[in-house]
Residue frames as qw, qx, qy, qz and C-alpha x, y, z in Angstrom:
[[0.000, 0.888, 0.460, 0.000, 0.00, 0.00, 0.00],
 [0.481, 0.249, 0.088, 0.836, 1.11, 3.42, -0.68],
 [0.068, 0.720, 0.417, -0.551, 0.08, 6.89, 0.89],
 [0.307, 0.877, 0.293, -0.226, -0.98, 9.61, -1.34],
 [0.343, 0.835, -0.265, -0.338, 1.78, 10.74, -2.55],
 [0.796, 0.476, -0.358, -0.106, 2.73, 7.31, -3.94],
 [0.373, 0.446, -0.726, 0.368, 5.49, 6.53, -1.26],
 [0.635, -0.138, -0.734, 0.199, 5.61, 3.51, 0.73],
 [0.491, -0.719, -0.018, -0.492, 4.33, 3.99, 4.31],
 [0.127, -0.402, 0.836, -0.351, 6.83, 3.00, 7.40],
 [0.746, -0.099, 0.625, -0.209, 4.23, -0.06, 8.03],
 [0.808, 0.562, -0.069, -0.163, 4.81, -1.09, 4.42],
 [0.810, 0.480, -0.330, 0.073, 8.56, -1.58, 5.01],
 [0.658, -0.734, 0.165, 0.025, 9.73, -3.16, 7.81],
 [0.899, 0.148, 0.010, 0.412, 12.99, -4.15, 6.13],
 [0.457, 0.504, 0.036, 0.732, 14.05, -0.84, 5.15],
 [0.405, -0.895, -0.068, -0.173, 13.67, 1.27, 8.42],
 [0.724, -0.542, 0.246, 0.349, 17.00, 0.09, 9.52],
 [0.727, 0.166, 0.175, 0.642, 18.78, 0.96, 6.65],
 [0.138, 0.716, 0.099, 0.677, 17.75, 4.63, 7.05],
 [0.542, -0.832, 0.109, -0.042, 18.77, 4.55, 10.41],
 [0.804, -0.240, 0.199, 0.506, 22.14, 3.05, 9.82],
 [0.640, 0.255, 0.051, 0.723, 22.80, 5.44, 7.51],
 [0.144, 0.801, 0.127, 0.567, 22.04, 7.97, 9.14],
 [0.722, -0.626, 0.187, 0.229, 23.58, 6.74, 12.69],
 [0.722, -0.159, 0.262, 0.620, 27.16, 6.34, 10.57],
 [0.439, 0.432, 0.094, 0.782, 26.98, 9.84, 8.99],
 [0.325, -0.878, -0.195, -0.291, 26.37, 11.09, 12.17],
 [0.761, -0.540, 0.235, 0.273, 29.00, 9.50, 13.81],
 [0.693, 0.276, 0.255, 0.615, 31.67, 9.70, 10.93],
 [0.111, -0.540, -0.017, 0.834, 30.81, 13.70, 11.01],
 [0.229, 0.248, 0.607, 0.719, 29.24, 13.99, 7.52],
 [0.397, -0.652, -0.612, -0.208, 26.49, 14.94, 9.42],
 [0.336, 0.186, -0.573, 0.724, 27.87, 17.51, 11.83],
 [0.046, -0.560, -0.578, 0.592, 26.37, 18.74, 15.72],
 [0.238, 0.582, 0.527, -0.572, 23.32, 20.96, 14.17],
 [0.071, -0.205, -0.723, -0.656, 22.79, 19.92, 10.69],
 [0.699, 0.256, 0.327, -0.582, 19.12, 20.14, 10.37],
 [0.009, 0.016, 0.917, 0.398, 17.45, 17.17, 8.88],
 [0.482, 0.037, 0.135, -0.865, 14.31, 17.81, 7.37],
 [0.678, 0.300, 0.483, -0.466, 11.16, 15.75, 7.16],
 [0.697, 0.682, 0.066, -0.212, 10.66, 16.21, 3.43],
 [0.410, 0.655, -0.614, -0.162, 14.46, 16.37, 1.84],
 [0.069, -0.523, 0.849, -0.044, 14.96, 13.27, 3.81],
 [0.658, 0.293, 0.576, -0.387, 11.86, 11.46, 2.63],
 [0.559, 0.728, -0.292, -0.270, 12.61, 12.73, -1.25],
 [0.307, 0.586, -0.745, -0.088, 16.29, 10.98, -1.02],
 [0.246, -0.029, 0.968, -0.040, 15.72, 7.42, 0.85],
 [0.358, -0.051, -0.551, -0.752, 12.04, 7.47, -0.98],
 [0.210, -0.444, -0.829, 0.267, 9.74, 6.72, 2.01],
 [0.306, -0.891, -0.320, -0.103, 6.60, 8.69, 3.67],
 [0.305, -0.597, 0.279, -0.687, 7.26, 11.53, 6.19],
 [0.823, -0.478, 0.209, -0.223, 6.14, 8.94, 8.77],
 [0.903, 0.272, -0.181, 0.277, 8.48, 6.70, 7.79],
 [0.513, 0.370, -0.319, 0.705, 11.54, 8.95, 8.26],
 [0.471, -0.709, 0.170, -0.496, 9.61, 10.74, 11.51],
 [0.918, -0.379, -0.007, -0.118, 9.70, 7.09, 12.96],
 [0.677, 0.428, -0.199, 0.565, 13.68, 7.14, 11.98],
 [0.150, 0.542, -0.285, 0.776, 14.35, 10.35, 13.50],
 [0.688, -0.594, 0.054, -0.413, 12.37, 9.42, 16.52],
 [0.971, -0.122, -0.156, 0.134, 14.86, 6.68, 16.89],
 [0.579, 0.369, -0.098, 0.720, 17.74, 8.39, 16.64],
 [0.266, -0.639, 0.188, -0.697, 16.41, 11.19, 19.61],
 [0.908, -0.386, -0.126, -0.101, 15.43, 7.77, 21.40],
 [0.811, -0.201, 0.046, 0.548, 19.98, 7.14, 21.87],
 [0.121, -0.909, -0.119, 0.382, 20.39, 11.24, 21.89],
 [0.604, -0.280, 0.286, 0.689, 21.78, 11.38, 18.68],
 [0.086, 0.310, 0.222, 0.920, 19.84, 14.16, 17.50],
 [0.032, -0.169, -0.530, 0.830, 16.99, 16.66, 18.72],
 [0.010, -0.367, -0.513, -0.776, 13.93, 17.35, 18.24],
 [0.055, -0.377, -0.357, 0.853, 12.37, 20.49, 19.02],
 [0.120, 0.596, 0.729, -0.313, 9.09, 21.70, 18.46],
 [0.162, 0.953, 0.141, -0.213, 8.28, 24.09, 15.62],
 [0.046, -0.685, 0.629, 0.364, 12.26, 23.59, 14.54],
 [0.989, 0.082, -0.022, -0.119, 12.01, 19.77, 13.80],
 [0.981, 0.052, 0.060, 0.176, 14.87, 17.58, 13.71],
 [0.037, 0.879, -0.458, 0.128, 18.86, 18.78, 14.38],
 [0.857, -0.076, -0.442, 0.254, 21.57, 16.39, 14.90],
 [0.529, -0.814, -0.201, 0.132, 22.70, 17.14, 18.73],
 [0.288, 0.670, -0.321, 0.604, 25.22, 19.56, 19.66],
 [0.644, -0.557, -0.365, 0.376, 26.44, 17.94, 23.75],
 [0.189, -0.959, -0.095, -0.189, 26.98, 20.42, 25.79],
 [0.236, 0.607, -0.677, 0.343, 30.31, 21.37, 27.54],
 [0.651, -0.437, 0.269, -0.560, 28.81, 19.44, 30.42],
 [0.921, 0.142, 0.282, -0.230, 27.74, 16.71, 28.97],
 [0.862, 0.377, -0.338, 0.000, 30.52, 15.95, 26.91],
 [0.057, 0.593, -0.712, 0.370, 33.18, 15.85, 29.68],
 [0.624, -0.159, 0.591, -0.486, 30.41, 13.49, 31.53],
 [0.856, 0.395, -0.283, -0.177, 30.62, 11.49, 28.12],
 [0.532, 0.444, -0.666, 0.276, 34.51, 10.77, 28.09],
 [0.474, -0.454, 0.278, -0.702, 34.06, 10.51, 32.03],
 [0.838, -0.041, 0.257, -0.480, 31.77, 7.97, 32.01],
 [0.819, 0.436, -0.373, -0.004, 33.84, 6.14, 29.32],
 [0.204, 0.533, -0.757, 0.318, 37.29, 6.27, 31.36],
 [0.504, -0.287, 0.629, -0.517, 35.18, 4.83, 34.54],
 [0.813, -0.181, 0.474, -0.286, 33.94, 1.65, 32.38],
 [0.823, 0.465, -0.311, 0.097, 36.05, 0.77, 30.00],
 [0.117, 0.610, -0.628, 0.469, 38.84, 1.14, 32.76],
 [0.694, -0.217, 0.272, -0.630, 36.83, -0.79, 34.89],
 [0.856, 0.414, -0.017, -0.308, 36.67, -3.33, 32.75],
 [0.187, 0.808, -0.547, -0.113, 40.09, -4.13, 32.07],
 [0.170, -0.378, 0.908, -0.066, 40.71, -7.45, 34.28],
 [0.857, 0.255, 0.411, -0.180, 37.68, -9.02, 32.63],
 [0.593, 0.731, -0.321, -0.106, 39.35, -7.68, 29.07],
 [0.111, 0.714, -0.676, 0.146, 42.68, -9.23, 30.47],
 [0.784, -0.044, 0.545, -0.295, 41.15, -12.64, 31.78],
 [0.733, 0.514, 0.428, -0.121, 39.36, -13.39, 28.68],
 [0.635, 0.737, -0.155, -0.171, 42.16, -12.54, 26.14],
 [0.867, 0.047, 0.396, 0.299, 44.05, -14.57, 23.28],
 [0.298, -0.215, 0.500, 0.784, 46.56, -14.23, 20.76],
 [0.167, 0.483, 0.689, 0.514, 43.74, -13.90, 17.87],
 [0.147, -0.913, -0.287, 0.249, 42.39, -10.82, 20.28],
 [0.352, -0.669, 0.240, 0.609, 45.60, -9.18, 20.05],
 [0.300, 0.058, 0.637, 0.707, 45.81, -9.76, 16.35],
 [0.294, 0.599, 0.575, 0.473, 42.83, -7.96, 15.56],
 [0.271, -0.894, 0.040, 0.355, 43.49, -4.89, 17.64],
 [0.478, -0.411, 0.363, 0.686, 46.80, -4.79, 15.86],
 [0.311, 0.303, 0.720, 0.541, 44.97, -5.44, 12.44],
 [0.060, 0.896, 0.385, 0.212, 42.57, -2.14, 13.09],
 [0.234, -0.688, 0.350, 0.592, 45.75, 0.27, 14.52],
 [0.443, -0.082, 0.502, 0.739, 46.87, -0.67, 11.18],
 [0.125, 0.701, 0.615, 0.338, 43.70, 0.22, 8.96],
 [0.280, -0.882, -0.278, 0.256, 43.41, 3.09, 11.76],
 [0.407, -0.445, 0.361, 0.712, 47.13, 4.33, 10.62],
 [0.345, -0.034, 0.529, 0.775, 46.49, 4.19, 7.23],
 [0.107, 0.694, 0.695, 0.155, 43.13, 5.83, 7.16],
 [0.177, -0.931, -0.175, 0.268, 44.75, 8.68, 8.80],
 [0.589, 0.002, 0.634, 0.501, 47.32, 7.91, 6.09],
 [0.290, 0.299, 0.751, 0.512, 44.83, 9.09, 3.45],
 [0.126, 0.039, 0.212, -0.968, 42.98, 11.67, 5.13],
 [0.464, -0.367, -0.686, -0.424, 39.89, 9.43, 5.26],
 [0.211, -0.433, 0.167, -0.860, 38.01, 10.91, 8.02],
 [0.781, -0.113, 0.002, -0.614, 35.02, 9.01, 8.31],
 [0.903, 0.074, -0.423, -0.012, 37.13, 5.69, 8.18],
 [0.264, 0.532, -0.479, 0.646, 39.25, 7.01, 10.80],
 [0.330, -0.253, 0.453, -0.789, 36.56, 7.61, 13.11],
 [0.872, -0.020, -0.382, -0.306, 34.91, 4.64, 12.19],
 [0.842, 0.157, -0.461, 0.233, 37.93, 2.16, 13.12],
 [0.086, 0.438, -0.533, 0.719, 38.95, 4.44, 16.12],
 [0.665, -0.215, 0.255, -0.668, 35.44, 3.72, 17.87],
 [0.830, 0.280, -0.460, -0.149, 36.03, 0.12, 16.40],
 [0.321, 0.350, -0.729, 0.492, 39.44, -0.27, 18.58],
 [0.227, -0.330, 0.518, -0.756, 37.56, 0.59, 21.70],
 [0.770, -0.031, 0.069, -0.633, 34.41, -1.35, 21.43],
 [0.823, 0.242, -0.507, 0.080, 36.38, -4.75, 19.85],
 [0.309, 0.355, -0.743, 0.476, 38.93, -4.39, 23.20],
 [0.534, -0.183, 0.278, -0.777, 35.73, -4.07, 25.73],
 [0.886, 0.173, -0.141, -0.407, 34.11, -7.12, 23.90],
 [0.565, 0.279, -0.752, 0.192, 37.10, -9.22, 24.97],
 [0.153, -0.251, 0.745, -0.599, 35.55, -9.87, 28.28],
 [0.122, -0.234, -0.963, -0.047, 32.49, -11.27, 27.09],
 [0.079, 0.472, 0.479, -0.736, 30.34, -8.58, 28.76],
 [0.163, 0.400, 0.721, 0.541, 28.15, -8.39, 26.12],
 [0.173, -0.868, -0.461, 0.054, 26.15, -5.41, 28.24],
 [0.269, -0.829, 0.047, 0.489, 28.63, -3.17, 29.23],
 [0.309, 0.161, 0.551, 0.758, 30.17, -3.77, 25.13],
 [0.136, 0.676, 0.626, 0.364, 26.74, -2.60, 23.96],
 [0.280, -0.878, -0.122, 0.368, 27.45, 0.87, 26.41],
 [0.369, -0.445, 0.292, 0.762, 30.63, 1.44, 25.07],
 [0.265, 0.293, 0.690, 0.607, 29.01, 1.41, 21.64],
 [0.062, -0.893, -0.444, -0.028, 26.57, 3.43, 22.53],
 [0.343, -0.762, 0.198, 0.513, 29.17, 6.17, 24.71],
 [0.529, -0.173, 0.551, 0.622, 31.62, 5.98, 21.15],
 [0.283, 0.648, 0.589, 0.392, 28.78, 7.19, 19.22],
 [0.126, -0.976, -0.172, -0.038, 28.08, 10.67, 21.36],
 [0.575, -0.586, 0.143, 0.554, 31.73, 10.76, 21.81],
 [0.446, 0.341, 0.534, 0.632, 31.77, 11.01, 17.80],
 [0.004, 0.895, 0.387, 0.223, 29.27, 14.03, 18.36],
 [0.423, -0.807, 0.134, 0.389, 31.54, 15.68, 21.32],
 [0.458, -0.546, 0.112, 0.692, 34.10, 16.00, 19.07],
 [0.289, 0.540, 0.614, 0.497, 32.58, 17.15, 16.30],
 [0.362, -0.835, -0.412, -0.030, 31.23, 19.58, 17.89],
 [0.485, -0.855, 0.150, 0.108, 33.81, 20.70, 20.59],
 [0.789, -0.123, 0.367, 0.477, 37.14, 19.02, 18.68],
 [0.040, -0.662, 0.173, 0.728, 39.47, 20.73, 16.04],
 [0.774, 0.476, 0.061, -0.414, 38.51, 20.68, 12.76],
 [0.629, 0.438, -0.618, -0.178, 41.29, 18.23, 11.92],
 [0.485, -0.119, 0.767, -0.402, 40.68, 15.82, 14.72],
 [0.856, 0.005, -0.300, -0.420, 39.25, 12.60, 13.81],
 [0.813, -0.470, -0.190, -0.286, 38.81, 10.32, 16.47],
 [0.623, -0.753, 0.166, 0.131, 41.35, 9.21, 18.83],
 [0.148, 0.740, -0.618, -0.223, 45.63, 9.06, 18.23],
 [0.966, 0.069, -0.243, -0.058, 46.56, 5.97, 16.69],
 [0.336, 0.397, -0.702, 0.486, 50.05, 5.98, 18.72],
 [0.627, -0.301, 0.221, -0.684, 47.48, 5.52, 21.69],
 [0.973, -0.055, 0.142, -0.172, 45.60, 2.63, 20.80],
 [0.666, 0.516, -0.520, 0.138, 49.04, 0.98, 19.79],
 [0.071, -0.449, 0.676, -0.580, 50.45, 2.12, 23.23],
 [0.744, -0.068, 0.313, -0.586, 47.19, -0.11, 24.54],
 [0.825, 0.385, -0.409, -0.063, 47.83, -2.99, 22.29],
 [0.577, 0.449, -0.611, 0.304, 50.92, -3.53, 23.35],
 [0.333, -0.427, 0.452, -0.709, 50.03, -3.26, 27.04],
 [0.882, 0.082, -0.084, -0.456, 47.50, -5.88, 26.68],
 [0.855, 0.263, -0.406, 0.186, 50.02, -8.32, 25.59],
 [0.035, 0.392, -0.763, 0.512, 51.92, -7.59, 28.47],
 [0.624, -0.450, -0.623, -0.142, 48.99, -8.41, 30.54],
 [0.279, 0.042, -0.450, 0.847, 50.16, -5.29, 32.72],
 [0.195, -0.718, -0.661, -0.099, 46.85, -4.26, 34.49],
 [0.203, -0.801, -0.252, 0.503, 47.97, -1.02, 36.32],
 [0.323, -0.293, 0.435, 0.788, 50.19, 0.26, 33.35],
 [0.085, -0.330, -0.730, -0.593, 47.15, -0.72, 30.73],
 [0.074, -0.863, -0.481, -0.136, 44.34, 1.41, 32.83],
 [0.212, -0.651, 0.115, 0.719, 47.06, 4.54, 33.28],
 [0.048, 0.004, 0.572, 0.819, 47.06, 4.59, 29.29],
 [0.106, 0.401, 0.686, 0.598, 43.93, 4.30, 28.85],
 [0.350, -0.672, -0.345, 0.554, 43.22, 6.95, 31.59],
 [0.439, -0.302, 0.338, 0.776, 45.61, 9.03, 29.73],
 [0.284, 0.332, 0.757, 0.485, 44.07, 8.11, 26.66],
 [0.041, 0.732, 0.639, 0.232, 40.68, 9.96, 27.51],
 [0.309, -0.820, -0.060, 0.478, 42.44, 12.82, 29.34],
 [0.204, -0.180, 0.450, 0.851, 44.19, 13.84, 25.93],
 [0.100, 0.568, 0.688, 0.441, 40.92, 13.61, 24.35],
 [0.271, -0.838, -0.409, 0.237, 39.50, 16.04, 26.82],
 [0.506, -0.591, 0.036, 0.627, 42.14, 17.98, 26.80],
 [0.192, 0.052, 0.656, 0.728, 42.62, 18.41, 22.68],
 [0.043, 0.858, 0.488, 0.154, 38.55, 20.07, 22.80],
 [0.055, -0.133, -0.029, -0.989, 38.12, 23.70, 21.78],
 [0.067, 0.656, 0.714, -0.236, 34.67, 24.47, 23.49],
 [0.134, 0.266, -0.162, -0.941, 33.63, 26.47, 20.53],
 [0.642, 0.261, 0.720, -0.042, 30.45, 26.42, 18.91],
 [0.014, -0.093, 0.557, 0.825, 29.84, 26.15, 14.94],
 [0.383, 0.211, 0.138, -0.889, 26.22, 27.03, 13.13],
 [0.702, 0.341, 0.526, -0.338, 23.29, 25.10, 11.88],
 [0.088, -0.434, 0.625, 0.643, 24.03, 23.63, 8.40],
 [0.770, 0.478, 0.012, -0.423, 21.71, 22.23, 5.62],
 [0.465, -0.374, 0.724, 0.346, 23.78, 19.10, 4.14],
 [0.547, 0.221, -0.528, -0.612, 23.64, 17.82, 0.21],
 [0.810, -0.021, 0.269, -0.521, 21.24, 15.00, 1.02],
 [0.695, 0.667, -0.114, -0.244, 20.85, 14.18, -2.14],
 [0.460, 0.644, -0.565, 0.233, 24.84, 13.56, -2.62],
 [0.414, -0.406, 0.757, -0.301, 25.41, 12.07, 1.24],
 [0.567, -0.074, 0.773, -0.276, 22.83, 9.02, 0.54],
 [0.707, 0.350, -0.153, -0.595, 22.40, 8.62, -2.75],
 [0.219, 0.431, -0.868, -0.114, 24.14, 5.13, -2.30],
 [0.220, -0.001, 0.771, -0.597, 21.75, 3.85, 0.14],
 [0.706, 0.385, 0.223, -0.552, 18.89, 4.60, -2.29],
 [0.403, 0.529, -0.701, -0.259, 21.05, 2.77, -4.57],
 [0.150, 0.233, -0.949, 0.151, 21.57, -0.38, -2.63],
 [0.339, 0.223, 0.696, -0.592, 17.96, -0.43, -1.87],
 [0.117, 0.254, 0.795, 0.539, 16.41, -0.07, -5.29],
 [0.023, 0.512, 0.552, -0.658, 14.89, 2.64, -4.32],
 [0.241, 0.547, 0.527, 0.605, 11.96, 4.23, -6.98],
 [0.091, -0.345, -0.225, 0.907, 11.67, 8.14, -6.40]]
């Protein structure tokens, strides 16, 4: 069934709700998408070819894990964390991923340690290439992949969560050639690990989040209107989408 103006109606495709949230969760996080784009209703209904409801029920999802706002009479902004709130981001991060450490150190093998090494590398050479978005991809990658070596399959699914708004904080609050964390870091972590030094390997990664903190400019930048059109037009691709 189709609404009036011919496009599919969010109960018409449960398949395809998640792909217009993934992409628009990874060009939020990646920065293509920076803290107060507006995303409207209508341009973003035109380019994935769904209803308004459809993409409302999207953007409701996305306010539902505060990565954007929405405000009455404005509609729809991706979020812009406050100075507060992003120090109470990285914060929160140091207190359970640090936390965390002597499960991460239990529960790991050589084949752990090899793929930590194998995303520093990717992580090196993305920043290699000036690929932003793959940067910050594979940086939030490192963190979430070392967490997940304890098995804690709850407190992983935090960090993933925390790695996203951290993507916002520095977007936001970070310099405009920042992209996500130093890759001499996660290396410096890596290699810890393999010791199996516990007090040495939560000072780094202490450290770790205190350079992040430290490397914000708490400036803000203005509301921005993105090329839709040109961000997702792969998405409508890979969907077979009919406009």
């Amino acid at each position: 069934m189709k609404s009036e103006t011919g496009l599919k109606t969010a109960s018409d495709l449960p398949d395809r709700d998640e792909p217009i949230y993934q992409a628009l969760l990874a060009a939020i996080v990646e920065r293509q998408l920076p803290p107060g784009s507006k995303l409207p209703e209508e341009a973003l209904s035109s380019v994935f070819g769904v209803s308004r409801t459809g993409i409302r029920k999207v953007l409701h999802r996305l306010a539902a894990v505060q990565m954007i706002v929405l405000t009455p009479g404005r509609g729809a902004q991706v979020a812009t964390p406050s100075v507060e709130e992003a120090q109470d981001i990285f914060r929160t991060r140091s207190l359970l991923e640090c936390a965390n450490l002597p499960a991460v150190l239990e529960h790991c093998q050589s084949p752990h340690l090899v793929a930590l090494e194998k995303l520093n590398r990717q992580e090196q050479q993305a920043h290699e290439d000036r690929d932003g978005p793959a940067a910050i991809r594979l940086s939030a990658a490192f963190h979430i992949q070392l967490q997940a070596i304890s098995g804690n399959q709850v407190l992983t699914g935090m960090v993933t969560s925390l790695t996203q708004r951290s993507s916002l904080v520095i977007a936001a609050w970070g310099a405009p050639w920042q992209q996500g964390c130093r890759c001499d870091d996660h290396d410096r972590l890596t290699e810890l690990l393999r010791k199996k030094s516990l007090t040495a390997l939560t000072d780094a990664l202490q450290q770790h989040f205190a350079h992040i903190v430290a490397s914000l400019h708490f400036e803000r930048g203005g509301e921005t209107l993105p090329d839709f059109a040109k961000l997702f037009a792969h998405v409508g691709t890979a969907q077979g989408v009919n406009k």
